[in-house]
PyMOL Python script that loads the backbone (N, CA, C, O; Angstrom):
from pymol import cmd

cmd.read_pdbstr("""\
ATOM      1  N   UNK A   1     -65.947 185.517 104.979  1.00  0.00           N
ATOM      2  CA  UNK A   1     -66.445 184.847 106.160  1.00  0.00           C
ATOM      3  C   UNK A   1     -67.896 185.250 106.425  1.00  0.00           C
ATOM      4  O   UNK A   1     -68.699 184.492 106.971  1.00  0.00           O
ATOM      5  N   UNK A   2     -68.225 186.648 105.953  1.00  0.00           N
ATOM      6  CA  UNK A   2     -69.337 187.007 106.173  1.00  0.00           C
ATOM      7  C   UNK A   2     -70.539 186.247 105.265  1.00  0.00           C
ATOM      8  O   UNK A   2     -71.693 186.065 105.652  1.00  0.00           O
ATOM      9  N   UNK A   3     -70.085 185.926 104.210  1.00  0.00           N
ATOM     10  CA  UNK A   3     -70.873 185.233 102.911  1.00  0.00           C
ATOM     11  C   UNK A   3     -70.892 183.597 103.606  1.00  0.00           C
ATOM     12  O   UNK A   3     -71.833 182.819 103.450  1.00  0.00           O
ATOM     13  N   UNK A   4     -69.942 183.366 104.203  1.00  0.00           N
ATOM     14  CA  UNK A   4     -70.636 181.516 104.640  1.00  0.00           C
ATOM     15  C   UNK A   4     -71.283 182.088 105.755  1.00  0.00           C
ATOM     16  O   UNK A   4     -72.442 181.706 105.595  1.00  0.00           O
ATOM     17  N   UNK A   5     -71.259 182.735 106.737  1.00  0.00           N
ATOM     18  CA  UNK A   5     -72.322 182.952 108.060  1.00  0.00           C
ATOM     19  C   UNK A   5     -73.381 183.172 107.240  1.00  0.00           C
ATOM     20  O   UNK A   5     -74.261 182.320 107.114  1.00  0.00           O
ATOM     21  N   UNK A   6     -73.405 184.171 106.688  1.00  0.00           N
ATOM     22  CA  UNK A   6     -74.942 184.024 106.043  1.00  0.00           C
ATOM     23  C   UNK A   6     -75.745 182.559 105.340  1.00  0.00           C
ATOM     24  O   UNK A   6     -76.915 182.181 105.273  1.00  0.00           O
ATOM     25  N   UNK A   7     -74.917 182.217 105.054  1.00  0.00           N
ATOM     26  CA  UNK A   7     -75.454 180.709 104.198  1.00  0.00           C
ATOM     27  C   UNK A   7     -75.418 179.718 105.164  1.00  0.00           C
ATOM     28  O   UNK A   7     -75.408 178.525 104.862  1.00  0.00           O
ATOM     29  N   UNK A   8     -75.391 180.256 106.675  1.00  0.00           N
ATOM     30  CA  UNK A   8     -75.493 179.127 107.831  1.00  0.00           C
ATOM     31  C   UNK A   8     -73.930 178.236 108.458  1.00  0.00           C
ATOM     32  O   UNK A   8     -73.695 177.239 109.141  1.00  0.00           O
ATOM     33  N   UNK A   9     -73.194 179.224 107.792  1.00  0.00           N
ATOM     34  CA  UNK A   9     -71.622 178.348 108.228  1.00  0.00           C
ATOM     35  C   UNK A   9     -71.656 176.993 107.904  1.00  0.00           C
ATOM     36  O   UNK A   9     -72.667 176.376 107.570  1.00  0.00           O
ATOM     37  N   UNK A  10     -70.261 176.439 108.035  1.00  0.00           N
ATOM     38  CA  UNK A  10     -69.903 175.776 107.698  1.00  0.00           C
ATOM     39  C   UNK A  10     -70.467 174.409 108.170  1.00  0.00           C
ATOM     40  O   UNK A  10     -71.022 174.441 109.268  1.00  0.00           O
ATOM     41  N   UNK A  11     -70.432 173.510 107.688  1.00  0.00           N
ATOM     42  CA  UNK A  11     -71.008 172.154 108.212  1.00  0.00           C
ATOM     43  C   UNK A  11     -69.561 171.258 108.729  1.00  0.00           C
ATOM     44  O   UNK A  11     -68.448 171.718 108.474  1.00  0.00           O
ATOM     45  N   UNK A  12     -69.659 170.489 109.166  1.00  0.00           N
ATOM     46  CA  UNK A  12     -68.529 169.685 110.213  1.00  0.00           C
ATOM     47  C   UNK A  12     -67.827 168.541 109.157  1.00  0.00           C
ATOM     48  O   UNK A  12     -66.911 167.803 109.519  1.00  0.00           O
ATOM     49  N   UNK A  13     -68.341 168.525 107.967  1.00  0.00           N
ATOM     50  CA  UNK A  13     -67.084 167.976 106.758  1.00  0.00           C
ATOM     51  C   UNK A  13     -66.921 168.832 105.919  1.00  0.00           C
ATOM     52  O   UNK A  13     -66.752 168.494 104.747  1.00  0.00           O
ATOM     53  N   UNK A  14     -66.931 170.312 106.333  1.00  0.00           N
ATOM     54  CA  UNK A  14     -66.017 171.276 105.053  1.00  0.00           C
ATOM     55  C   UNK A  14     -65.159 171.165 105.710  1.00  0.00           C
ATOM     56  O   UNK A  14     -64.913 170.945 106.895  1.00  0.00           O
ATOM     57  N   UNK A  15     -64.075 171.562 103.693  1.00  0.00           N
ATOM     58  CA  UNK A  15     -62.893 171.422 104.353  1.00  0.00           C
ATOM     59  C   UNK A  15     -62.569 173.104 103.694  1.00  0.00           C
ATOM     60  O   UNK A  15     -62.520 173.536 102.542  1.00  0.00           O
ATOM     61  N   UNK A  16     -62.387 173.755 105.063  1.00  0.00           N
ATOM     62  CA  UNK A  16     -62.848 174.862 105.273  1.00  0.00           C
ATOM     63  C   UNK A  16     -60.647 175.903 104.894  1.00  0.00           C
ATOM     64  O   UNK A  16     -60.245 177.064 104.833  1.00  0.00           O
ATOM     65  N   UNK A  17     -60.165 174.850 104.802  1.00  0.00           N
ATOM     66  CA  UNK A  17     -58.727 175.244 104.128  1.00  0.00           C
ATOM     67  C   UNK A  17     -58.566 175.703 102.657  1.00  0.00           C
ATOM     68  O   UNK A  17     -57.724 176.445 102.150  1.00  0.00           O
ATOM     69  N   UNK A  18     -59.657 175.022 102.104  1.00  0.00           N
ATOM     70  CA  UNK A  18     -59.578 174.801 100.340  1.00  0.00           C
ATOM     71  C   UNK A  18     -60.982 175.775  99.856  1.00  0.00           C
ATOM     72  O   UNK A  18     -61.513 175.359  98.827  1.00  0.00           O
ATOM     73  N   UNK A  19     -61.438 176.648 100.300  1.00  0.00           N
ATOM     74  CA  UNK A  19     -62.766 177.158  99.758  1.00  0.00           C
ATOM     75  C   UNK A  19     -62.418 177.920  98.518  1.00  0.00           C
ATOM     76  O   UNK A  19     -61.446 178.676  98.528  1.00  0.00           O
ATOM     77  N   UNK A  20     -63.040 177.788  97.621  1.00  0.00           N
ATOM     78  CA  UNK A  20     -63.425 178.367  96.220  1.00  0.00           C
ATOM     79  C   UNK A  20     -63.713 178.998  96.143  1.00  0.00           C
ATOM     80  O   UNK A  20     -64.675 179.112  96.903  1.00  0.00           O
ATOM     81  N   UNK A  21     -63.446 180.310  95.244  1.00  0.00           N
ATOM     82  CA  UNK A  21     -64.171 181.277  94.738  1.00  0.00           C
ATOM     83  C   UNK A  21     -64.266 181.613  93.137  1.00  0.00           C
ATOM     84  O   UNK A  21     -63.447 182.217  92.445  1.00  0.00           O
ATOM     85  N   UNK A  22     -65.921 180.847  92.646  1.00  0.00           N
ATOM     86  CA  UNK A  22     -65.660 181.844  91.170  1.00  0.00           C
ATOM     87  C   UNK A  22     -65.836 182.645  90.469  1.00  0.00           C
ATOM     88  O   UNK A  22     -67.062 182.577  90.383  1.00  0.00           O
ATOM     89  N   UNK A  23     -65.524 183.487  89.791  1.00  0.00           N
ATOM     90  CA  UNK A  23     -65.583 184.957  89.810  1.00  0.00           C
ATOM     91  C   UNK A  23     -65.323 185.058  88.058  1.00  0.00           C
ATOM     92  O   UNK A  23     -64.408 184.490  87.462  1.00  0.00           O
ATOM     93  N   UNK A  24     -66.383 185.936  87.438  1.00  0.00           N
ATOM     94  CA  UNK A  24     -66.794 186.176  86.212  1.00  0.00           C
ATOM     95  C   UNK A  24     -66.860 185.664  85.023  1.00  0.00           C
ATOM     96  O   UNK A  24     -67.095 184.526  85.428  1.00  0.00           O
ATOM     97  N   UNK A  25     -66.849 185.517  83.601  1.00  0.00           N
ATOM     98  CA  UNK A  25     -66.835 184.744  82.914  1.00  0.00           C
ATOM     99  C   UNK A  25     -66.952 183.104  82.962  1.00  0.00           C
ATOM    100  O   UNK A  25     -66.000 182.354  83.177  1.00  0.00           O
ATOM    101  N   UNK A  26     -68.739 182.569  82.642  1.00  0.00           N
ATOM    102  CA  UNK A  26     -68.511 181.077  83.336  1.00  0.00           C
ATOM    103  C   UNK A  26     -67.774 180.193  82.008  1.00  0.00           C
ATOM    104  O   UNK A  26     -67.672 178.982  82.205  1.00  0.00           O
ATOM    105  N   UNK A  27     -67.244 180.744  80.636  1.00  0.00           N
ATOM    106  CA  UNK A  27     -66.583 180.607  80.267  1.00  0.00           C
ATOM    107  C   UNK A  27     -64.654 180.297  80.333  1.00  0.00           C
ATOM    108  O   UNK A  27     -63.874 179.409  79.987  1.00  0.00           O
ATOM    109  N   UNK A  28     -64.588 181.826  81.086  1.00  0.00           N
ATOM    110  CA  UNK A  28     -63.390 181.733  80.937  1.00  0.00           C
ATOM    111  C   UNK A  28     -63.409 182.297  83.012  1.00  0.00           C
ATOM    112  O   UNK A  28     -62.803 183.265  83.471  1.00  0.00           O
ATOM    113  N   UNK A  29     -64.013 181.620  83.560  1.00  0.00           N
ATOM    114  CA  UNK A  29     -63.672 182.436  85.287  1.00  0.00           C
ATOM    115  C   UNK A  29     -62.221 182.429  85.586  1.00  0.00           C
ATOM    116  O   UNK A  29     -61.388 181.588  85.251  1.00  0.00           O
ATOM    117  N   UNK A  30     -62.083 183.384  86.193  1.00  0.00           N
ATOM    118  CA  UNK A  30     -61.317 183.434  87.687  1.00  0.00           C
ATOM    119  C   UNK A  30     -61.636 182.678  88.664  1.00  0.00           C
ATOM    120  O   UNK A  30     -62.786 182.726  89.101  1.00  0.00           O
ATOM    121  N   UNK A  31     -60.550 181.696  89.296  1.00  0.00           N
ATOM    122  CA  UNK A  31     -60.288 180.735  90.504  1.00  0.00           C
ATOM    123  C   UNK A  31     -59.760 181.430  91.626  1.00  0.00           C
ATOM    124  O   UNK A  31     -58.577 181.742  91.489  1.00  0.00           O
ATOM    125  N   UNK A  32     -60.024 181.593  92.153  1.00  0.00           N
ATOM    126  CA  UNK A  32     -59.439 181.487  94.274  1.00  0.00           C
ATOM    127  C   UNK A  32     -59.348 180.668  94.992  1.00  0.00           C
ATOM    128  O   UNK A  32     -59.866 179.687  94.459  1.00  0.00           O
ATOM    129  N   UNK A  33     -58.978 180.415  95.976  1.00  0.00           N
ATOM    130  CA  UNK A  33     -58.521 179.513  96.838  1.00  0.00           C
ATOM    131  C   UNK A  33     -58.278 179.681  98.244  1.00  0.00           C
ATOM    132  O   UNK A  33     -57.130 179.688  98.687  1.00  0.00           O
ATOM    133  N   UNK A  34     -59.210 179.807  98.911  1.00  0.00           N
ATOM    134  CA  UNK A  34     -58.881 180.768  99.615  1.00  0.00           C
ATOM    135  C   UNK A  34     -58.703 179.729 101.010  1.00  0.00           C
ATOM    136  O   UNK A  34     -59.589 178.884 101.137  1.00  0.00           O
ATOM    137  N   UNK A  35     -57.954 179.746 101.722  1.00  0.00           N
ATOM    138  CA  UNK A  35     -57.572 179.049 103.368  1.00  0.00           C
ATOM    139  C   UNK A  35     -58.753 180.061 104.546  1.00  0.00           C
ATOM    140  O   UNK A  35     -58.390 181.009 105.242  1.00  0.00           O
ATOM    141  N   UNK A  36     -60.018 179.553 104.470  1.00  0.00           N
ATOM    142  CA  UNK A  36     -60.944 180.245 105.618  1.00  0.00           C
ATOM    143  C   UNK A  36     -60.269 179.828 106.914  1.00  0.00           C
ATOM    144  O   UNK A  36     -60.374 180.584 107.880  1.00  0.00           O
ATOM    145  N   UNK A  37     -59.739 178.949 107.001  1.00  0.00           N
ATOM    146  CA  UNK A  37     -59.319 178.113 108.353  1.00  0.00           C
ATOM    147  C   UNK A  37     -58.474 178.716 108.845  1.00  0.00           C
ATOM    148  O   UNK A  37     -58.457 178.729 110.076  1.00  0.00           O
ATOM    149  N   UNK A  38     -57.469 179.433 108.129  1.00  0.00           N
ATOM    150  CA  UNK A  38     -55.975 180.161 108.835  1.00  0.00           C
ATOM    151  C   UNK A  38     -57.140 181.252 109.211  1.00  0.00           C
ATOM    152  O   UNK A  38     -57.488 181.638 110.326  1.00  0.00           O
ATOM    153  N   UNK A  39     -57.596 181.598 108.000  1.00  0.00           N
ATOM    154  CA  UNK A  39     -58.748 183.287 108.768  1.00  0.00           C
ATOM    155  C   UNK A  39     -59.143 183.279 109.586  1.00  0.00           C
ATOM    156  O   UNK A  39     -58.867 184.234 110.312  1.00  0.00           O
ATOM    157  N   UNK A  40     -59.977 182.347 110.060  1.00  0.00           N
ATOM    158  CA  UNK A  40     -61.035 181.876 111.018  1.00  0.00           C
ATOM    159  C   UNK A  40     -59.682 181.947 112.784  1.00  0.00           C
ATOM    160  O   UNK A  40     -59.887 182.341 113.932  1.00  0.00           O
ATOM    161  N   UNK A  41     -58.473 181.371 112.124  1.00  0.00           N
ATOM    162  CA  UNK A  41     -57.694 180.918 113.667  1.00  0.00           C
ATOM    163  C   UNK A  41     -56.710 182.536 113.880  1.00  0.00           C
ATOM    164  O   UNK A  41     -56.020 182.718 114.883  1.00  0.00           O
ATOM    165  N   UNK A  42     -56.813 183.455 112.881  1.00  0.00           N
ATOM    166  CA  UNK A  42     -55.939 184.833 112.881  1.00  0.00           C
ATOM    167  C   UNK A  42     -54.515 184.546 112.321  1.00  0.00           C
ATOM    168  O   UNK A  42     -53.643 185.415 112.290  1.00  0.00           O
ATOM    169  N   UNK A  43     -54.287 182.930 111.762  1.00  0.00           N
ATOM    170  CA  UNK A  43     -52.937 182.878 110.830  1.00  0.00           C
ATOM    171  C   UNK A  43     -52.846 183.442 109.431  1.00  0.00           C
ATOM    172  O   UNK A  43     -51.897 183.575 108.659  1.00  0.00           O
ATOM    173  N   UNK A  44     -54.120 183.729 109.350  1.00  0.00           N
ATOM    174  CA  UNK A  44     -54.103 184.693 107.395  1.00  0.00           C
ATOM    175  C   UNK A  44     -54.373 186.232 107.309  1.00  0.00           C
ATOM    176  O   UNK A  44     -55.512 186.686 107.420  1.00  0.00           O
ATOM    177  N   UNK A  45     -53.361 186.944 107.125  1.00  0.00           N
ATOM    178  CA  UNK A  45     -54.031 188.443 106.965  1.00  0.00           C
ATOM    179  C   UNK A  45     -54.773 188.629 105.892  1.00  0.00           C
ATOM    180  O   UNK A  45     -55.326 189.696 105.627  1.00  0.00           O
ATOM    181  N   UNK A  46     -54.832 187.593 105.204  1.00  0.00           N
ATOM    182  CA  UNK A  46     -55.485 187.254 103.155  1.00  0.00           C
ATOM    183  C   UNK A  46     -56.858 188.522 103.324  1.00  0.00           C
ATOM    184  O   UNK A  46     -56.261 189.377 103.977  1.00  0.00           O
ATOM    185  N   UNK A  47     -57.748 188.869 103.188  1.00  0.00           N
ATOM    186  CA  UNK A  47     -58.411 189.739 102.818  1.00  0.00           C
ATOM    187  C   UNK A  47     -59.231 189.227 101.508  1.00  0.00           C
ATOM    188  O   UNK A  47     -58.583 189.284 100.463  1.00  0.00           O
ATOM    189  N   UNK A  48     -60.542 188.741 101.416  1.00  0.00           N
ATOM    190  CA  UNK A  48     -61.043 188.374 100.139  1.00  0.00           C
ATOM    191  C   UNK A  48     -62.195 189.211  99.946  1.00  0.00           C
ATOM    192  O   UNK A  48     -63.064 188.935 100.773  1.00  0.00           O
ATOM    193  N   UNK A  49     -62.540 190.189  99.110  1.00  0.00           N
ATOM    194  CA  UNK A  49     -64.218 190.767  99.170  1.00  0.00           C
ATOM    195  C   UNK A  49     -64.923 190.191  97.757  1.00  0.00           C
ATOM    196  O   UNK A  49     -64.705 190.399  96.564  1.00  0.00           O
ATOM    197  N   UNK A  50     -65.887 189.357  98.506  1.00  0.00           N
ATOM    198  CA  UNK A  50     -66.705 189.084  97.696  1.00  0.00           C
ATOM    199  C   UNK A  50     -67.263 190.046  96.498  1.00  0.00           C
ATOM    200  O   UNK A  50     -67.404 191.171  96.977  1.00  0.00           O
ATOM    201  N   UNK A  51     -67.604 190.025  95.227  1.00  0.00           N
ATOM    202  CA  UNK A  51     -68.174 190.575  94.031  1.00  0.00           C
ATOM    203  C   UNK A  51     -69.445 190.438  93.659  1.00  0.00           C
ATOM    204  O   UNK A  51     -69.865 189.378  94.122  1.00  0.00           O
ATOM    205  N   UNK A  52     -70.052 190.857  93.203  1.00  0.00           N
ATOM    206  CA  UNK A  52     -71.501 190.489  92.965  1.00  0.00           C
ATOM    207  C   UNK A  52     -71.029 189.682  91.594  1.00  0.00           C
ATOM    208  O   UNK A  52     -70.292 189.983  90.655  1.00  0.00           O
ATOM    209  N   UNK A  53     -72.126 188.037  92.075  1.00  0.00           N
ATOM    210  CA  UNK A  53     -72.521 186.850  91.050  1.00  0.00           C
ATOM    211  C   UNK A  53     -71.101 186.061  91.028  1.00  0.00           C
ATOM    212  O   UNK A  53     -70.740 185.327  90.109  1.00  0.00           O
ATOM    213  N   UNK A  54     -70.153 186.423  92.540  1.00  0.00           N
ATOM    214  CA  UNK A  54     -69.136 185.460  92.684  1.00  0.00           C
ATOM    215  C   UNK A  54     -69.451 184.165  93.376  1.00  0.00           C
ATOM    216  O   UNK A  54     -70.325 184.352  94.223  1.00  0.00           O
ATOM    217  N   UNK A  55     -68.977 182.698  93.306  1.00  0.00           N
ATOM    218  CA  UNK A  55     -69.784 181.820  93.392  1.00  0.00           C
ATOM    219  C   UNK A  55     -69.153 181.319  94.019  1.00  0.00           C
ATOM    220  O   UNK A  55     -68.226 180.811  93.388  1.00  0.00           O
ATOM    221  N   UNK A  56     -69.085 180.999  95.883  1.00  0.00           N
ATOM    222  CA  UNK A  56     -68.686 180.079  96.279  1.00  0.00           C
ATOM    223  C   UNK A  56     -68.912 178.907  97.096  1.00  0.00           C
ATOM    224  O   UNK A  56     -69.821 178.704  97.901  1.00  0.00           O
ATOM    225  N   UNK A  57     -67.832 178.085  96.725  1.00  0.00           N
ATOM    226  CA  UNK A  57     -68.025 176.518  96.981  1.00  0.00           C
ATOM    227  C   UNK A  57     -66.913 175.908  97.960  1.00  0.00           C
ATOM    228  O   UNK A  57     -65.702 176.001  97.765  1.00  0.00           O
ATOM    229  N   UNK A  58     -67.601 175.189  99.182  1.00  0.00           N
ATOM    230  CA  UNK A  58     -66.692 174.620  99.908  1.00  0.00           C
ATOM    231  C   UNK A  58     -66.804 173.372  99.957  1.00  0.00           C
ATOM    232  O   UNK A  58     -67.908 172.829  99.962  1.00  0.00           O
ATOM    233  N   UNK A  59     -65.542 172.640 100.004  1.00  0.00           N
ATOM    234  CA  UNK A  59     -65.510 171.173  99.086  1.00  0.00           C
ATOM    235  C   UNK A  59     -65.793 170.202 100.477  1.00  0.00           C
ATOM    236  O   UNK A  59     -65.252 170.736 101.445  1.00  0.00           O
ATOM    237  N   UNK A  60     -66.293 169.289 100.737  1.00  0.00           N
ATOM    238  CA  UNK A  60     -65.869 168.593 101.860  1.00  0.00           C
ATOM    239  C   UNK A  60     -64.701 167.765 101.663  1.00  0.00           C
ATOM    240  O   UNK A  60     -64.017 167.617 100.650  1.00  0.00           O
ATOM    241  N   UNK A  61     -64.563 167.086 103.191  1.00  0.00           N
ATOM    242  CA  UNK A  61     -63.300 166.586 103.654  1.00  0.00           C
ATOM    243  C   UNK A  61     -62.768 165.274 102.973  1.00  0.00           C
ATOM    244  O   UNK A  61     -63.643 165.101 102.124  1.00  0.00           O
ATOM    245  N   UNK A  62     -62.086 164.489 102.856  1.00  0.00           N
ATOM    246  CA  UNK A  62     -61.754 163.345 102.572  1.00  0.00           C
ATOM    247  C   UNK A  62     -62.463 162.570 103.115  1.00  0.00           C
ATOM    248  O   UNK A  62     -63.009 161.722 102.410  1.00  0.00           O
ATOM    249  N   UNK A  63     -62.663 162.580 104.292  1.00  0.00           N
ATOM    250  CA  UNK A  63     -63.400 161.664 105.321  1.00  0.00           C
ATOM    251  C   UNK A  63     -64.450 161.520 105.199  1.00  0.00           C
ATOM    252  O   UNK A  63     -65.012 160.478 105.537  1.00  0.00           O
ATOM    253  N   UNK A  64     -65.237 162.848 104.506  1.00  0.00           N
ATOM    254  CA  UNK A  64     -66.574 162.803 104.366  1.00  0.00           C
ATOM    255  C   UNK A  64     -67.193 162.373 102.603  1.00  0.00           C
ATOM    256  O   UNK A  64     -68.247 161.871 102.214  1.00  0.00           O
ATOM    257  N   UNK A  65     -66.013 162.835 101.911  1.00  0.00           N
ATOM    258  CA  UNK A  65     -65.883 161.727 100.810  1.00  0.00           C
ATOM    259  C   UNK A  65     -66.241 159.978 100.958  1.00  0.00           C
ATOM    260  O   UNK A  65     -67.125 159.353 100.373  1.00  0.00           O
ATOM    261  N   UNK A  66     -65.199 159.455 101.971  1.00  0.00           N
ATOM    262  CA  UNK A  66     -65.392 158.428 102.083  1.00  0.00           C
ATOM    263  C   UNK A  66     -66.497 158.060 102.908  1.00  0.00           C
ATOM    264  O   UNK A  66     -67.132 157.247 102.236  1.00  0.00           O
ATOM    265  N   UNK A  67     -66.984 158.200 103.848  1.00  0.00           N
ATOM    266  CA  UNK A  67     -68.395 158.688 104.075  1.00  0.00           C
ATOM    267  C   UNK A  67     -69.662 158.265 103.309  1.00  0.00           C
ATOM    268  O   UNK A  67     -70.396 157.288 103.453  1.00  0.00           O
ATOM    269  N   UNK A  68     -69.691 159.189 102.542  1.00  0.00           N
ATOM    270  CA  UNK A  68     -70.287 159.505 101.237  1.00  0.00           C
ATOM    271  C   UNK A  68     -70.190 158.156 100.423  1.00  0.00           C
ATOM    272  O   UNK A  68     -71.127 157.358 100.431  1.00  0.00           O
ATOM    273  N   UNK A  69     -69.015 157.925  99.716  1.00  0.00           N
ATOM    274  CA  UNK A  69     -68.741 156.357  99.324  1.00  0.00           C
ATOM    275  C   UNK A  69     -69.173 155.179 100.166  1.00  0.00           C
ATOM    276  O   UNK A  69     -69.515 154.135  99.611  1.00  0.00           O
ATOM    277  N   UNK A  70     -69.172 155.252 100.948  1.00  0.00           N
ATOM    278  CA  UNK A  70     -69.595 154.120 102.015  1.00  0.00           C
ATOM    279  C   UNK A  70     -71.264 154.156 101.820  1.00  0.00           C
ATOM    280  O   UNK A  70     -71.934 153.299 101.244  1.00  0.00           O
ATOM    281  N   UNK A  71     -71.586 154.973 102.247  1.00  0.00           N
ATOM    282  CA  UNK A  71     -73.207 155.035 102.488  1.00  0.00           C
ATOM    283  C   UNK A  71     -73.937 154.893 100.885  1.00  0.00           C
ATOM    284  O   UNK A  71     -75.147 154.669 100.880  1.00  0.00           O
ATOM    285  N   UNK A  72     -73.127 155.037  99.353  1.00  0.00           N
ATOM    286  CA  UNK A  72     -73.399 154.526  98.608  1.00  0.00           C
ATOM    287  C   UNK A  72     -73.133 152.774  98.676  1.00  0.00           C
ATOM    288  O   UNK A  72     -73.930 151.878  98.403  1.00  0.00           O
ATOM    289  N   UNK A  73     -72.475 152.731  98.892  1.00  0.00           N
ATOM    290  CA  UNK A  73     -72.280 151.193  99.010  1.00  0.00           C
ATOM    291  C   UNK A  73     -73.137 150.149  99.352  1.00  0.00           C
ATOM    292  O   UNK A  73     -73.416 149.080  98.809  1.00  0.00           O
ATOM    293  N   UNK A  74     -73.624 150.914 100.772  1.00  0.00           N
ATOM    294  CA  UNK A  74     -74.438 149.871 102.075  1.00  0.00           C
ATOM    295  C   UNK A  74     -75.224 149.352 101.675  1.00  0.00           C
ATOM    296  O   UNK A  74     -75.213 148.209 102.132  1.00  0.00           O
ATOM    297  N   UNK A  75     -76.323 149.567 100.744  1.00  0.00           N
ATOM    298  CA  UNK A  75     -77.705 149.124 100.080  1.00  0.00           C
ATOM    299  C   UNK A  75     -77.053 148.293  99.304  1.00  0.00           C
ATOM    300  O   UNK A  75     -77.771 147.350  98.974  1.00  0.00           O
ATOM    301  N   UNK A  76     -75.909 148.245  98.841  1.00  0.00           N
ATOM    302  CA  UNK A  76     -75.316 146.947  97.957  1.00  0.00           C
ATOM    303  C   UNK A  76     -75.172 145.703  98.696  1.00  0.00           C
ATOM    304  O   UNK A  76     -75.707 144.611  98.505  1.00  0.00           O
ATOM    305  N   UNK A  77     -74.152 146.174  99.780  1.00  0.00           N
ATOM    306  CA  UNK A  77     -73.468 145.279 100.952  1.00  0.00           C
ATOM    307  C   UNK A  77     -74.945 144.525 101.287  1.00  0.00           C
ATOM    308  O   UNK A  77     -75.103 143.365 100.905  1.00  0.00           O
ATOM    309  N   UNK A  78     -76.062 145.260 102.047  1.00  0.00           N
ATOM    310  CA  UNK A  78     -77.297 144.582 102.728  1.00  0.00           C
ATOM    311  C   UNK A  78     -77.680 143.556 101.558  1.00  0.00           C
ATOM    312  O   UNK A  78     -77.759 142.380 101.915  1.00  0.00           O
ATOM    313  N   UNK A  79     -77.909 143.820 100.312  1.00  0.00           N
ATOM    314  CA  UNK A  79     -78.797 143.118  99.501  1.00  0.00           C
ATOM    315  C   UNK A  79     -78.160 141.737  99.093  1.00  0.00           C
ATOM    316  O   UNK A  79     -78.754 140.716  98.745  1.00  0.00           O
ATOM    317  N   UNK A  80     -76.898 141.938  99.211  1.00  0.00           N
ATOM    318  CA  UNK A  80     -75.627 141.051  98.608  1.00  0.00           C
ATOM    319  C   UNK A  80     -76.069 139.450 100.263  1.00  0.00           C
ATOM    320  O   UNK A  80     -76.311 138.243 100.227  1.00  0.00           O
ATOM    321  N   UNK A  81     -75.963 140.292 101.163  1.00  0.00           N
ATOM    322  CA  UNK A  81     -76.253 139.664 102.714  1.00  0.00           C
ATOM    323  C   UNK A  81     -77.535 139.229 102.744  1.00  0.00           C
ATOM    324  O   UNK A  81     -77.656 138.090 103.196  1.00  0.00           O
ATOM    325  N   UNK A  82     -78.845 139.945 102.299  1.00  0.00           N
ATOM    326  CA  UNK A  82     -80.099 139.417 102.528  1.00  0.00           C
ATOM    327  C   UNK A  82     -80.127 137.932 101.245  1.00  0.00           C
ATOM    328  O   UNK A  82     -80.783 136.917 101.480  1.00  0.00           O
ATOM    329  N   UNK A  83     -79.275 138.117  99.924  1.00  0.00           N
ATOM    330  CA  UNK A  83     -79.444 137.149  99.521  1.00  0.00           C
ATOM    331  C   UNK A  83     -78.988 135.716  99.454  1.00  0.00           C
ATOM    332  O   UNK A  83     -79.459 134.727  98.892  1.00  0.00           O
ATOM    333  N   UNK A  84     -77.777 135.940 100.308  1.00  0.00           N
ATOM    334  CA  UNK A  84     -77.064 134.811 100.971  1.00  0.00           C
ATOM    335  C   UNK A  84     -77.820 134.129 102.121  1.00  0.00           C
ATOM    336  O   UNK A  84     -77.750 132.900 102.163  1.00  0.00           O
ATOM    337  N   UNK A  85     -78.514 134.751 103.031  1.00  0.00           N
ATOM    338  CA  UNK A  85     -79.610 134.576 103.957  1.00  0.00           C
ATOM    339  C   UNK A  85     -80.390 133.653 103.511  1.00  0.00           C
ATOM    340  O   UNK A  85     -80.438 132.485 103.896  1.00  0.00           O
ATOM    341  N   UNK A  86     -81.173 134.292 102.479  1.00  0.00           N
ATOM    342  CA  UNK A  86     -82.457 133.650 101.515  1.00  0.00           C
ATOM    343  C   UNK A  86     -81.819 132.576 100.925  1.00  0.00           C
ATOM    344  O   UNK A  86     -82.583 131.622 101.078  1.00  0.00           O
ATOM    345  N   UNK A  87     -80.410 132.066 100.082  1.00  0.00           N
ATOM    346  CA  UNK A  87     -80.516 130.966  99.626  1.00  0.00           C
ATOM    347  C   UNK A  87     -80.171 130.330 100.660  1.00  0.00           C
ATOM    348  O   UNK A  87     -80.673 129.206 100.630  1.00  0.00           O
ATOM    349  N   UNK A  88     -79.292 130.576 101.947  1.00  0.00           N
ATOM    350  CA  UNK A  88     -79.395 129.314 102.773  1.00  0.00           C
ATOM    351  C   UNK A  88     -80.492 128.602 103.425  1.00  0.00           C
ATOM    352  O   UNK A  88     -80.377 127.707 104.263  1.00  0.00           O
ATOM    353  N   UNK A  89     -81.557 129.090 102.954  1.00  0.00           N
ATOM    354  CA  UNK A  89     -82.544 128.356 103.867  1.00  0.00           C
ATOM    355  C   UNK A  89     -82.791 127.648 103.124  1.00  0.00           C
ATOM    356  O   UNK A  89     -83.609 126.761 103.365  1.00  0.00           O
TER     357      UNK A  89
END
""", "prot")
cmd.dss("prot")
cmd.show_as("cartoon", "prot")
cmd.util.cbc("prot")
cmd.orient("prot")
């Protein structure tokens, strides 16, 4: 918990249940999994200490997946609309 405060906490589409940890060999690493969210609410006694050159990653949400997908989209959607515009005139 101390390693995401430092990196500015969490942003409002992690999904702060599923955080990653990877840990040595970028060949052959070690995976974690760690539930920050039970930590964060006092439902996890889990205990994780970070290692030096352990690497972690918090995934965002579904929502912000789709999100994400959407706002790729939009520049499609507009151009698809501006050119229907343009031939009706």
């Amino acid at each position: 918990m101390e390693a995401i405060s430092q990196g500015g906490g969490f942003l409002t589409t992690a999904q702060r249940s599923q955080v990653v940890v990877a840990r040595g060999d970028i060949n052959n690493p070690q995976i974690y999994e760690i539930n920050a969210l039970a930590m964060m609410e006092g439902k996890s006694l889990e205990k994780f200490v970070l290692q030096k050159g352990d690497i972690v990653y918090v995934p965002r949400t579904l929502i912000a997946d789709w999100n994400v997908f959407l706002n790729q989209l939009l520049p499609s959607f507009q151009a698809i609309v501006l050119v229907d515009v343009l031939t009706r005139r």
